[in-house]
DSSP file (Angstrom, degrees, kcal/mol; ACC not computed):
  #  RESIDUE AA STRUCTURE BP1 BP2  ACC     N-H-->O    O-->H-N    N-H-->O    O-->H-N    TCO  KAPPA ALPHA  PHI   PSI    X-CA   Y-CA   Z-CA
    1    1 A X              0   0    0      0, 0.0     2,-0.1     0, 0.0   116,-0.1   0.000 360.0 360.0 360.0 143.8  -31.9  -24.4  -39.4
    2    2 A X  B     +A  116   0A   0    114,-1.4   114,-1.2     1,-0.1     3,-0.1  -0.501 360.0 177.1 -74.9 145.9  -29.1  -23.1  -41.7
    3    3 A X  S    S+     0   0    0      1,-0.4     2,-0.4   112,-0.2    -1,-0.1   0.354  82.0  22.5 -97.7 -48.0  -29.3  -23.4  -45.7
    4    4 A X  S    S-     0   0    0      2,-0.1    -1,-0.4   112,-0.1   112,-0.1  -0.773  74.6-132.8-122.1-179.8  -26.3  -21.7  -46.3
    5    5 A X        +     0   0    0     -2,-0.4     2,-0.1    -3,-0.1    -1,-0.1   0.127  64.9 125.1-115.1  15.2  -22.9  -21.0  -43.7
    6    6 A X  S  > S-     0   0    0      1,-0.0     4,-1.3    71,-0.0     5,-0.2  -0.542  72.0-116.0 -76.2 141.7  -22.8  -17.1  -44.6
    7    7 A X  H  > S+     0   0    0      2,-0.2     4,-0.7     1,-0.2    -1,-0.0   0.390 110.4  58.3 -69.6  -5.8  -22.8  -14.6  -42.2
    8    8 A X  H >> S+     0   0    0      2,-0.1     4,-2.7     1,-0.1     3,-1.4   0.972 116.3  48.1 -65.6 -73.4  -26.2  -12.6  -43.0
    9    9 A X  H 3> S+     0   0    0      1,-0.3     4,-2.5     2,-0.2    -2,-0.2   0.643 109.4  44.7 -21.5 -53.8  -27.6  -16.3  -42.4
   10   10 A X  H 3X S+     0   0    0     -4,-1.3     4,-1.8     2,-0.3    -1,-0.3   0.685 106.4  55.7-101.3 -20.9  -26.1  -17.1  -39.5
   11   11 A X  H <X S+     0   0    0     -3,-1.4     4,-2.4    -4,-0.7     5,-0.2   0.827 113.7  56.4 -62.2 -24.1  -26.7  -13.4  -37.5
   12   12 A X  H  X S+     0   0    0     -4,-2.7     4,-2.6     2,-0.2     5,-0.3   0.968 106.5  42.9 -64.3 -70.4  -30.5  -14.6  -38.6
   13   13 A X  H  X>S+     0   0    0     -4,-2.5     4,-4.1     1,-0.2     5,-0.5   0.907 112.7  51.5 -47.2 -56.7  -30.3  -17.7  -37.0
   14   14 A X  H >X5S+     0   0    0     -4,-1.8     3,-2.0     1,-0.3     4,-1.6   0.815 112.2  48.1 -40.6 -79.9  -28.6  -16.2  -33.6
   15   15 A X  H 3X5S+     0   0    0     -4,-2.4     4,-2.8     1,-0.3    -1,-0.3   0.875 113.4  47.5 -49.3 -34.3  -31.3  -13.6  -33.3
   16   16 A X  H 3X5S+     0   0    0     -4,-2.6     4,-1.4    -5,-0.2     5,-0.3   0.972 111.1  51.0 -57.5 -39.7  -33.9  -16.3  -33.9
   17   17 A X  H X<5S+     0   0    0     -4,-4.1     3,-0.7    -3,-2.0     4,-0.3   0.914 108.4  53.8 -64.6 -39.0  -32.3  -18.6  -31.3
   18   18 A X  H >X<S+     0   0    0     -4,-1.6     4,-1.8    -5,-0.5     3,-0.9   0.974 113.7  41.3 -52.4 -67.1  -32.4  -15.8  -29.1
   19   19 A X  H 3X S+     0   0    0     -4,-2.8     4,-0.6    -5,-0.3    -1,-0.2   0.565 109.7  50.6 -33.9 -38.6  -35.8  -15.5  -29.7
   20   20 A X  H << S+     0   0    0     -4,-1.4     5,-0.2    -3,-0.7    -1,-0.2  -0.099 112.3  59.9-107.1   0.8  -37.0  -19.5  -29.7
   21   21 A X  H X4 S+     0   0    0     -3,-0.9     3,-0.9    -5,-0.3    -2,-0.2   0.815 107.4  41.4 -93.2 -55.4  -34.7  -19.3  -25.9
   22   22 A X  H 3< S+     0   0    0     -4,-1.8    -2,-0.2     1,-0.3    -3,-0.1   0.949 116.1  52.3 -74.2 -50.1  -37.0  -16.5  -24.2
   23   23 A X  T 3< S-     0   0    0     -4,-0.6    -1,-0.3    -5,-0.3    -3,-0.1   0.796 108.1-128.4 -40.0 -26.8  -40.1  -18.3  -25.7
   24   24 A X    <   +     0   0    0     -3,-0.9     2,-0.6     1,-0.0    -1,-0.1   0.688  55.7 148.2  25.1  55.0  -39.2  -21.4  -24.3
   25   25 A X        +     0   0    0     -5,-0.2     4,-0.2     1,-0.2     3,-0.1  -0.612   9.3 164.1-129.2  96.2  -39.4  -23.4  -27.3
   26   26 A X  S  > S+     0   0    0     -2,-0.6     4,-2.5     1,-0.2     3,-0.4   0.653  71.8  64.2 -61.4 -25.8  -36.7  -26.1  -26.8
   27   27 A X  H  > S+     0   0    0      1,-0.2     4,-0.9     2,-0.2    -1,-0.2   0.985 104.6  44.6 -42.2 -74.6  -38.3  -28.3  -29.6
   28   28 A X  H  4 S+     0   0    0      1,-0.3    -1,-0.2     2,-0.2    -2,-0.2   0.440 117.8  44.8 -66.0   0.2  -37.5  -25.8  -32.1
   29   29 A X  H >4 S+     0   0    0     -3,-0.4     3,-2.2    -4,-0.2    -1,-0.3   0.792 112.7  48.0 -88.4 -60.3  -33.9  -25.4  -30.5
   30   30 A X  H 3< S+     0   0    0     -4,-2.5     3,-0.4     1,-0.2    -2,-0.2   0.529 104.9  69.5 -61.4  -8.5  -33.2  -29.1  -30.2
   31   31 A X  T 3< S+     0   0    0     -4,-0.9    -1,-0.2     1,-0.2    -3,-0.1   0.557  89.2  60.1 -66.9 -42.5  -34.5  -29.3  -34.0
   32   32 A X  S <  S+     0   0    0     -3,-2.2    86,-3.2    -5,-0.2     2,-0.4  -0.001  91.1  80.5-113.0  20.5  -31.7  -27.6  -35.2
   33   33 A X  E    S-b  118   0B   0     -3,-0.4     2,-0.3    84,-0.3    86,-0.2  -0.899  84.8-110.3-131.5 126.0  -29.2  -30.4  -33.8
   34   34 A X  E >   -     0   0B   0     84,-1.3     3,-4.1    -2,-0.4    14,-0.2  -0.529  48.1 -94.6 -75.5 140.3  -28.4  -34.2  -36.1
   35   35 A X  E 3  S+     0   0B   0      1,-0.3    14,-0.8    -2,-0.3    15,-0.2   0.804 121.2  46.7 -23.1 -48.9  -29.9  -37.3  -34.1
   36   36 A X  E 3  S+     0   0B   0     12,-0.2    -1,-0.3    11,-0.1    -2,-0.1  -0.019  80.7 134.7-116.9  47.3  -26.4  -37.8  -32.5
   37   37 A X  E <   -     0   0B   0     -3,-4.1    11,-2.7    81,-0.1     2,-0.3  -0.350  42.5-138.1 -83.5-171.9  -25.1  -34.8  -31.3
   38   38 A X  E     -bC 120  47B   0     81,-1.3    83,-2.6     9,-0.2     2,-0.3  -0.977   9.4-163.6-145.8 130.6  -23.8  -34.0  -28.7
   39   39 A X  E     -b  121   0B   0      7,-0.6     7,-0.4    -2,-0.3    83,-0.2  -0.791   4.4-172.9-108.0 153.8  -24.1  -30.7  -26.1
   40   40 A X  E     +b  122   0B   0     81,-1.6    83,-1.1    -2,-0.3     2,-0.4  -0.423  16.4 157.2-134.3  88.9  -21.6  -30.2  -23.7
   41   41 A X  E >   -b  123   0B   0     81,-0.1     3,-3.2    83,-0.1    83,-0.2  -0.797  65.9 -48.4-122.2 117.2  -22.6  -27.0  -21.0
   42   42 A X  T 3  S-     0   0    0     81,-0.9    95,-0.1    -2,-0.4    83,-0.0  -0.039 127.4 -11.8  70.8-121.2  -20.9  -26.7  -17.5
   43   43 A X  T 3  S+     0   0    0      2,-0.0    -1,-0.3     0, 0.0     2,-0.2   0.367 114.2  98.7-129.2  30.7  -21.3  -29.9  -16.2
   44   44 A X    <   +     0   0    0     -3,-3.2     2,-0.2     2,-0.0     0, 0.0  -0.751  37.9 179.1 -91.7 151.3  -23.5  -31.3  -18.4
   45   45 A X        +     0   0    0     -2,-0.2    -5,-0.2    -5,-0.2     2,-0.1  -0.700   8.0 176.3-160.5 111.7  -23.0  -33.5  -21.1
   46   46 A X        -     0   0    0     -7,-0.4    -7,-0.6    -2,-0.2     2,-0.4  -0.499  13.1-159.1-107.6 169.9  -26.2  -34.6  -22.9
   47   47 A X  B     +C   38   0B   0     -9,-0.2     4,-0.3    -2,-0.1    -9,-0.2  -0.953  58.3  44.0-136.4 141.5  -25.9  -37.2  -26.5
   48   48 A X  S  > S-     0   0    0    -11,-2.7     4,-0.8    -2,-0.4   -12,-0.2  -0.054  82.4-104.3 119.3 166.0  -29.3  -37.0  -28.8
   49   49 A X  H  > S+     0   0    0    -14,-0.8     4,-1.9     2,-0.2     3,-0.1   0.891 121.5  55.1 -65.2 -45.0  -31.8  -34.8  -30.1
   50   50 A X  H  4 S+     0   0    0      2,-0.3     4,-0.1     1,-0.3    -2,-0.1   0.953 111.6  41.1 -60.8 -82.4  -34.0  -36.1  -27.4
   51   51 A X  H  > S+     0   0    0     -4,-0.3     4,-1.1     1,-0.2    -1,-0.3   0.386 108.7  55.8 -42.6 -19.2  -31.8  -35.3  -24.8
   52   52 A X  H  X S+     0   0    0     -4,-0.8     4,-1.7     2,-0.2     5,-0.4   0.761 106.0  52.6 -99.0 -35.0  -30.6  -32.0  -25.9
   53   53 A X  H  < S+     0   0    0     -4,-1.9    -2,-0.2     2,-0.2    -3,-0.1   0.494 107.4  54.8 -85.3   8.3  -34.3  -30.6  -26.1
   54   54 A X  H >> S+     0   0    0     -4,-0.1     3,-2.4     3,-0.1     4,-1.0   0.826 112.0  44.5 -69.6 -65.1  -34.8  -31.9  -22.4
   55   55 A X  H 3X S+     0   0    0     -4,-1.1     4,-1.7     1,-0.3    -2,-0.2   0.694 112.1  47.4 -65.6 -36.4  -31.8  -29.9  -21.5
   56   56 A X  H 3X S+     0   0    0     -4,-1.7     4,-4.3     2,-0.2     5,-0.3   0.951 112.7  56.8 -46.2 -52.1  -32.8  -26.6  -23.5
   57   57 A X  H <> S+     0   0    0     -3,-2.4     4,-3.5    -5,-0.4    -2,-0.2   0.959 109.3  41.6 -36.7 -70.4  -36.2  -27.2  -21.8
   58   58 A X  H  X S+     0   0    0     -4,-1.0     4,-2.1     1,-0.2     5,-0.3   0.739 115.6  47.6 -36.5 -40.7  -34.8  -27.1  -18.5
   59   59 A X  H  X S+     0   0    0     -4,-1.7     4,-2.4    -5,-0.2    -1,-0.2   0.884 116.8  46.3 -66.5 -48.2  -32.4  -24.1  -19.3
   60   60 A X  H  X S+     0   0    0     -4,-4.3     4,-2.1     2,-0.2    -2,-0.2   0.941 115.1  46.0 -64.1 -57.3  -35.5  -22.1  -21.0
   61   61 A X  H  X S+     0   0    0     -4,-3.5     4,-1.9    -5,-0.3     5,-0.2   0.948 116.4  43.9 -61.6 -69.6  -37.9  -22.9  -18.0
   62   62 A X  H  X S+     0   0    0     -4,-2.1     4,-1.4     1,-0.2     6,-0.2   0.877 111.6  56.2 -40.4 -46.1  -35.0  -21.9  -15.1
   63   63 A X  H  <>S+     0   0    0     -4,-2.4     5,-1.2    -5,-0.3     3,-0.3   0.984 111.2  42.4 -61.3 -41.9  -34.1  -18.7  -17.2
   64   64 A X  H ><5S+     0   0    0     -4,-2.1     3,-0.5     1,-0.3    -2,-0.2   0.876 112.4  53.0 -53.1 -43.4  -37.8  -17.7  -17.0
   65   65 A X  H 3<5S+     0   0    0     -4,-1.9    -1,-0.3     1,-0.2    -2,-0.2   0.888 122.4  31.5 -67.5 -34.6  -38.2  -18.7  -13.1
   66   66 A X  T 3<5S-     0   0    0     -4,-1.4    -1,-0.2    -3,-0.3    -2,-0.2  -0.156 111.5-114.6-153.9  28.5  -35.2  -16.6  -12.3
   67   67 A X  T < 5 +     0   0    0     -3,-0.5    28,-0.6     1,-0.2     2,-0.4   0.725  54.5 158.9  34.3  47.6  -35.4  -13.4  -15.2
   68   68 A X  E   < -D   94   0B   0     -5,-1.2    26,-0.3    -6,-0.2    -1,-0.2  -0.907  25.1-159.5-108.7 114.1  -32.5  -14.2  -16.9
   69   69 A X  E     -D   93   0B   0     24,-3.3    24,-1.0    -2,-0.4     2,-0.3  -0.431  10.7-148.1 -86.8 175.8  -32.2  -12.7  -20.9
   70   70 A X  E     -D   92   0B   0     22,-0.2     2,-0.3    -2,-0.1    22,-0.2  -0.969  18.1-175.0-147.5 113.9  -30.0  -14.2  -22.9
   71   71 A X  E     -D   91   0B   0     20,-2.3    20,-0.5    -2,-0.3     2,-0.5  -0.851  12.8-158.7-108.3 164.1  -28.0  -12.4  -25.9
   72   72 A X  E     -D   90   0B   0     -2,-0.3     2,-0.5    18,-0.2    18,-0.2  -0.994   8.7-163.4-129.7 125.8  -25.9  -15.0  -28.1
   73   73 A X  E     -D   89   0B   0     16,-3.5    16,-1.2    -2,-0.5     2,-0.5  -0.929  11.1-149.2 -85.0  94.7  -22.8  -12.8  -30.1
   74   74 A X  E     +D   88   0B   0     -2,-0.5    14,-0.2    14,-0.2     3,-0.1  -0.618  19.3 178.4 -91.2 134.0  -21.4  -14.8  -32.9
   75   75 A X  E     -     0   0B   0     12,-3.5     2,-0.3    -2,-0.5    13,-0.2   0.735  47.1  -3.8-102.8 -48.1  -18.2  -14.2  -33.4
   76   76 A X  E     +D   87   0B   0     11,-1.5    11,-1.1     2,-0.0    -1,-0.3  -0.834  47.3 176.4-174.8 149.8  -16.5  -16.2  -36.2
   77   77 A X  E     +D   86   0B   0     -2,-0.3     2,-0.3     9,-0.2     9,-0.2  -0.751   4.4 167.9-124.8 167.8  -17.2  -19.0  -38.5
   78   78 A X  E     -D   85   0B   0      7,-1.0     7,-4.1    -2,-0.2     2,-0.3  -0.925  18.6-147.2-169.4 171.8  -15.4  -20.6  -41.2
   79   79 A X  E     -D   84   0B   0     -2,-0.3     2,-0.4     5,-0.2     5,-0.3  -0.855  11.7-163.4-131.6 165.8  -16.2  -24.2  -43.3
   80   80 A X  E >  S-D   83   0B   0      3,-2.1     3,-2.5    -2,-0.3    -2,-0.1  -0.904  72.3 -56.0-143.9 136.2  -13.9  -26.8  -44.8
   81   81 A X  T 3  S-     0   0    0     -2,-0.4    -1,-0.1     1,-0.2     0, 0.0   0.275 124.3  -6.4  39.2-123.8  -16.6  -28.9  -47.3
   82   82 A X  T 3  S+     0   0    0     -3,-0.1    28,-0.8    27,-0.1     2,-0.4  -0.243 125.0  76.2-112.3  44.9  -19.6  -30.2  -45.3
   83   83 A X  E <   +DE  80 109B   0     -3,-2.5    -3,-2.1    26,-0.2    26,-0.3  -0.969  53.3 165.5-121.9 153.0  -18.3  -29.2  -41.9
   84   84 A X  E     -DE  79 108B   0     24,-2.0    24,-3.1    -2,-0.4     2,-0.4  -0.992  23.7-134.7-170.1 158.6  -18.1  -25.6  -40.2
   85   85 A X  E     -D   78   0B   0     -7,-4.1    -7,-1.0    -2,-0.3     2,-0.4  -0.976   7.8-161.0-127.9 146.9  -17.6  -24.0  -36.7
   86   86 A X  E     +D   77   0B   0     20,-0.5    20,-2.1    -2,-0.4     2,-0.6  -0.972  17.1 179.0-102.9 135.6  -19.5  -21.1  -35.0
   87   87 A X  E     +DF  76 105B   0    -11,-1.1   -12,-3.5    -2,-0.4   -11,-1.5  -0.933  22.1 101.7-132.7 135.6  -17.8  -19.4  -32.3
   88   88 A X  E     -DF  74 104B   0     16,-4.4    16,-2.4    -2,-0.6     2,-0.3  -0.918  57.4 -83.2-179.6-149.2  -18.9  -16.4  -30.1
   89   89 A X  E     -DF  73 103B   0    -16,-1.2   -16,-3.5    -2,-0.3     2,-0.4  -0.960  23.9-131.7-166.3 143.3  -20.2  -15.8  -26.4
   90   90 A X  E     -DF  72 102B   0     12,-1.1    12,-3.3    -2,-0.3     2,-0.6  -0.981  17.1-145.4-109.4 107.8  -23.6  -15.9  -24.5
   91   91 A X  E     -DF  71 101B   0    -20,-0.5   -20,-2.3    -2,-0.4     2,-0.5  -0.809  14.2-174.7 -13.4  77.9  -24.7  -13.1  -22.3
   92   92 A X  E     +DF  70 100B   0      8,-1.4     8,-2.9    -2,-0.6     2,-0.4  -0.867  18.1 153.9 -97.0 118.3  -26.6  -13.9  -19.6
   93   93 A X  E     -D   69   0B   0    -24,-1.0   -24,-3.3    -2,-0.5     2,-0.2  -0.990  25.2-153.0-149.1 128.0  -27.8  -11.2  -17.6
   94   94 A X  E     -D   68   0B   0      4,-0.5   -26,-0.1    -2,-0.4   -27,-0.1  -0.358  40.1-102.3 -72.9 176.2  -30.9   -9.9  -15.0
   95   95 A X  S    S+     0   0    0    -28,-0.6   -27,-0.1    -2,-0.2   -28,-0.0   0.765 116.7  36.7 -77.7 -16.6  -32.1   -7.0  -14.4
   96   96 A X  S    S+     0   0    0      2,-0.1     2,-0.1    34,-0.1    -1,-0.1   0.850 106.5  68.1-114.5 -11.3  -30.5   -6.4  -11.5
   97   97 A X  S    S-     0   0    0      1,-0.2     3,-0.1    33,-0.1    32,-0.0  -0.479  79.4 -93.5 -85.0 171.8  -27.2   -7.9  -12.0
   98   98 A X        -     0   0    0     -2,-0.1    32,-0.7     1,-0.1    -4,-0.5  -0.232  64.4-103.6 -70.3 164.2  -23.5   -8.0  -13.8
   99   99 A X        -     0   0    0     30,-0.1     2,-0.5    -6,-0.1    -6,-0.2  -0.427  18.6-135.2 -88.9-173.4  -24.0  -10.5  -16.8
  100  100 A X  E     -F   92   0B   0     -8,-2.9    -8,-1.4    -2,-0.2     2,-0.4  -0.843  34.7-152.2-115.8 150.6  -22.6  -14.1  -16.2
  101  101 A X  E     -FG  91 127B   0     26,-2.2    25,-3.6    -2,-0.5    26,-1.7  -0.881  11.7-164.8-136.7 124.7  -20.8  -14.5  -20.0
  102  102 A X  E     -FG  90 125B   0    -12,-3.3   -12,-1.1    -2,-0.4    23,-0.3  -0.762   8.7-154.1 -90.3 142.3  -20.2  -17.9  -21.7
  103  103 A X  E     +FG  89 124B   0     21,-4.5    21,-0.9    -2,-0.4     2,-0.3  -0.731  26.2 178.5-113.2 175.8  -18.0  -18.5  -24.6
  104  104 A X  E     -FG  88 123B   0    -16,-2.4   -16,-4.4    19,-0.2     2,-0.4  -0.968  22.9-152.7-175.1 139.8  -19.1  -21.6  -26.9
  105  105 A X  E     -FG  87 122B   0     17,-3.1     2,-0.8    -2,-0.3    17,-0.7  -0.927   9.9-172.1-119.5 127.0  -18.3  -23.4  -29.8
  106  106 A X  E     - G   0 121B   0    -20,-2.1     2,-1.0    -2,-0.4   -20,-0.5  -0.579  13.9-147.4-112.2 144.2  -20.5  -25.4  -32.0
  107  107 A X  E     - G   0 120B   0     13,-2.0    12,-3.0    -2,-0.8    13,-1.1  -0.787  19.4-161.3-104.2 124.0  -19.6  -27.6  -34.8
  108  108 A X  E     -EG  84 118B   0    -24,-3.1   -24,-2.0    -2,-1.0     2,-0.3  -0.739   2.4-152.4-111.1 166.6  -22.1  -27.7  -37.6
  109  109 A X  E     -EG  83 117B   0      8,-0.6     8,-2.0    -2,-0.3   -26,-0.2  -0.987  14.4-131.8-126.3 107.5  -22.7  -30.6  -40.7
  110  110 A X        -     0   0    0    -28,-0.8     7,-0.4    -2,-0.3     2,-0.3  -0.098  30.5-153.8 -39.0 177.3  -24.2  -30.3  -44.4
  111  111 A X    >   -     0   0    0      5,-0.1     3,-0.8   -77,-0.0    -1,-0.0  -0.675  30.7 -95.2-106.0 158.4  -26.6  -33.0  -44.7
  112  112 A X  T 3  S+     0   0    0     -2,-0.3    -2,-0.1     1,-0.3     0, 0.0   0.713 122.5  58.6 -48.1 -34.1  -27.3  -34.4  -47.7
  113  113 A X  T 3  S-     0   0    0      2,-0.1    -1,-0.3     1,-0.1    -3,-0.0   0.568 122.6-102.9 -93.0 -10.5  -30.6  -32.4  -48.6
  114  114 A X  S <  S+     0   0    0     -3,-0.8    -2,-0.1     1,-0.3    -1,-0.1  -0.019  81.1 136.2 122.5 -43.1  -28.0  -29.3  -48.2
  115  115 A X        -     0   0    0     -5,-0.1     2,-0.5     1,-0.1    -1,-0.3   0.038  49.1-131.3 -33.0 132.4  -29.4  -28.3  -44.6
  116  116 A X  B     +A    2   0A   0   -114,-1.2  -114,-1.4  -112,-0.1     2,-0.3  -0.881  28.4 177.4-106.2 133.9  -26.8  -27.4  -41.6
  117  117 A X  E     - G   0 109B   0     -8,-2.0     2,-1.0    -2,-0.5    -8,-0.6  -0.959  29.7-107.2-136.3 150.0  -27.1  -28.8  -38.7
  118  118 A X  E     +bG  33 108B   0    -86,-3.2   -84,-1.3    -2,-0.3   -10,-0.3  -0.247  32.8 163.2 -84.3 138.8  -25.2  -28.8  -35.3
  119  119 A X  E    S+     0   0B   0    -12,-3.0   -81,-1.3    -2,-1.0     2,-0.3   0.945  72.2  35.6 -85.5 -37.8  -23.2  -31.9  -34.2
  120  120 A X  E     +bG  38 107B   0    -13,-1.1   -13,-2.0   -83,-0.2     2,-0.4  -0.920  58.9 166.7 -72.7 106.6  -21.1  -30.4  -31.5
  121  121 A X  E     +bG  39 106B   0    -83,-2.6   -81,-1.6    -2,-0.3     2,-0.3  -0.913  16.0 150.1-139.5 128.2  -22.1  -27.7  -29.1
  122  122 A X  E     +bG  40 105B   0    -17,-0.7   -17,-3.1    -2,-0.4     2,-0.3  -0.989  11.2 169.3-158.5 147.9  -19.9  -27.0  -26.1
  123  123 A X  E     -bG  41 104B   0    -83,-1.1   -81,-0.9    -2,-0.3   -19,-0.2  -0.990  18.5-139.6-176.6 160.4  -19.2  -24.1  -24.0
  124  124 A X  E     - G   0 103B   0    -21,-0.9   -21,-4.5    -2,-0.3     2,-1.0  -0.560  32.4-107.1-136.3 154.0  -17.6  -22.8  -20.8
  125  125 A X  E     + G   0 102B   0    -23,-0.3   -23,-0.2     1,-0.2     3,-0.1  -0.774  43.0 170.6-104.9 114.9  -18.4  -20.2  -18.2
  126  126 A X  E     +     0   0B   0    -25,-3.6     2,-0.6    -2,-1.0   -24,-0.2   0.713  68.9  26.5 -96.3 -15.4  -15.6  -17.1  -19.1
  127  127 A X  E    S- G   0 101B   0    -26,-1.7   -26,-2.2   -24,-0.0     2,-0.8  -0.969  75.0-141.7-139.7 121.8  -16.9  -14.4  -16.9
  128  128 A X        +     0   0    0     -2,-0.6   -28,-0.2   -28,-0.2     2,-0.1  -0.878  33.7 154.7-114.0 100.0  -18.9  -15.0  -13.5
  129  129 A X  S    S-     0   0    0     -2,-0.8     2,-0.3   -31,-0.1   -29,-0.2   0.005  70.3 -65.0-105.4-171.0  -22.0  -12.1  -12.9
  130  130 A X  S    S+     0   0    0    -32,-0.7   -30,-0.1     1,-0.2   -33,-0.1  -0.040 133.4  61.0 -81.3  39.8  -25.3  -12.8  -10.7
  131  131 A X    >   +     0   0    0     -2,-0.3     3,-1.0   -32,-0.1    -1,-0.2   0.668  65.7 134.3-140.4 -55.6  -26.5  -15.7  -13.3
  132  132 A X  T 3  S+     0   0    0      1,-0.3     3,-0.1    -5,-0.2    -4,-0.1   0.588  81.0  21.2 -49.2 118.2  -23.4  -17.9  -12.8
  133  133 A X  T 3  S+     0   0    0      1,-0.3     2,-0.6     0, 0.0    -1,-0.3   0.202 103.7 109.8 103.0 -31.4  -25.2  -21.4  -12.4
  134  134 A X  S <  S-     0   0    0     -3,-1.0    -1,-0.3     1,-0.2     3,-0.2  -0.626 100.6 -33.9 -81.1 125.0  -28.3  -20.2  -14.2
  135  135 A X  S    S-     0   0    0     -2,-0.6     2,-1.3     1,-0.2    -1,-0.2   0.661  73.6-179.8  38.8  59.5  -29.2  -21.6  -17.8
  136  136 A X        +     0   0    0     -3,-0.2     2,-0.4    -5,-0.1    -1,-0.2  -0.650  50.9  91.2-113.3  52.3  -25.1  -21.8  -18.6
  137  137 A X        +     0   0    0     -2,-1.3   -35,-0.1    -3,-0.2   -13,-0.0  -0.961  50.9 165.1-158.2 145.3  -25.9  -23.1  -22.0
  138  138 A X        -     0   0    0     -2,-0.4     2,-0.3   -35,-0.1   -66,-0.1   0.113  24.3-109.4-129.3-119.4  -26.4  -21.3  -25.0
  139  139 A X              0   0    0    -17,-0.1   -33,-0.1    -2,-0.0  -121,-0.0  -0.962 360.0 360.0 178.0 161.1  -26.6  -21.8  -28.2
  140  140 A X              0   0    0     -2,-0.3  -126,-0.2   -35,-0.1  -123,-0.1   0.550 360.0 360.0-111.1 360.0  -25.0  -21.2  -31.2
């Protein structure tokens, strides 16, 4: 979870998320999301907390079967008040293949106790490698 919307912060979080993906620990991914957001990946399109830390499960668990890393490059942010955007592109890659690349935007929200969290997360498959189909969700 964010405190602040600065860019030291927000390379932390990506590398954590990166980190809390390969683990496969979709709680602590789905955590990071307000009760009614909303993911939209490929042809999915889940609404809840609930429901986005099935689909992370699922994504974590299929990257694992099938040796797929995952780098997340965040690219650019900016805020108006208690709203903000991340944008950048997910690397999905084997060992033995081109990567598949996704590009994704998420829309984040202050909350009251100061915490950012995302409300929006959606992203699109730019580039098609040997993962195309695999874990096609990312993360911001």
């Amino acid at each position: 979870m964010l405190t602040t919307f600065e860019w030291h912060d927000i390379e932390q979080f990506v590398r954590a998320w990166d980190v809390a993906f390969d683990r496969g620990q979709s709680a602590s991914m789905a955590a990071v999301y307000t009760d009614d957001a909303m993911l939209v990946a490929g042809d999915s399109c889940v609404i809840g907390r609930r429901a986005i830390a099935q689909f992370w499960r699922e994504a974590c668990a299929g990257a694992q079967r099938s040796g797929v890393r995952r780098t997340v490059h965040a690219d650019q942010y900016d805020t108006c008040g208690d709203l903000a955007y991340l944008q950048g592109t997910v690397s999905l890659r084997t060992e033995a293949g081109e990567p598949t690349v996704v590009w994704f935007v998420a829309i984040w929200k202050r909350h009251a106790e100061g915490s950012w969290r995302i409300l929006a997360d959606t992203s699109t498959v730019v580039a098609h490698g040997s993962c195309a189909g695999i874990g096609q969700a990312h993360d911001a």
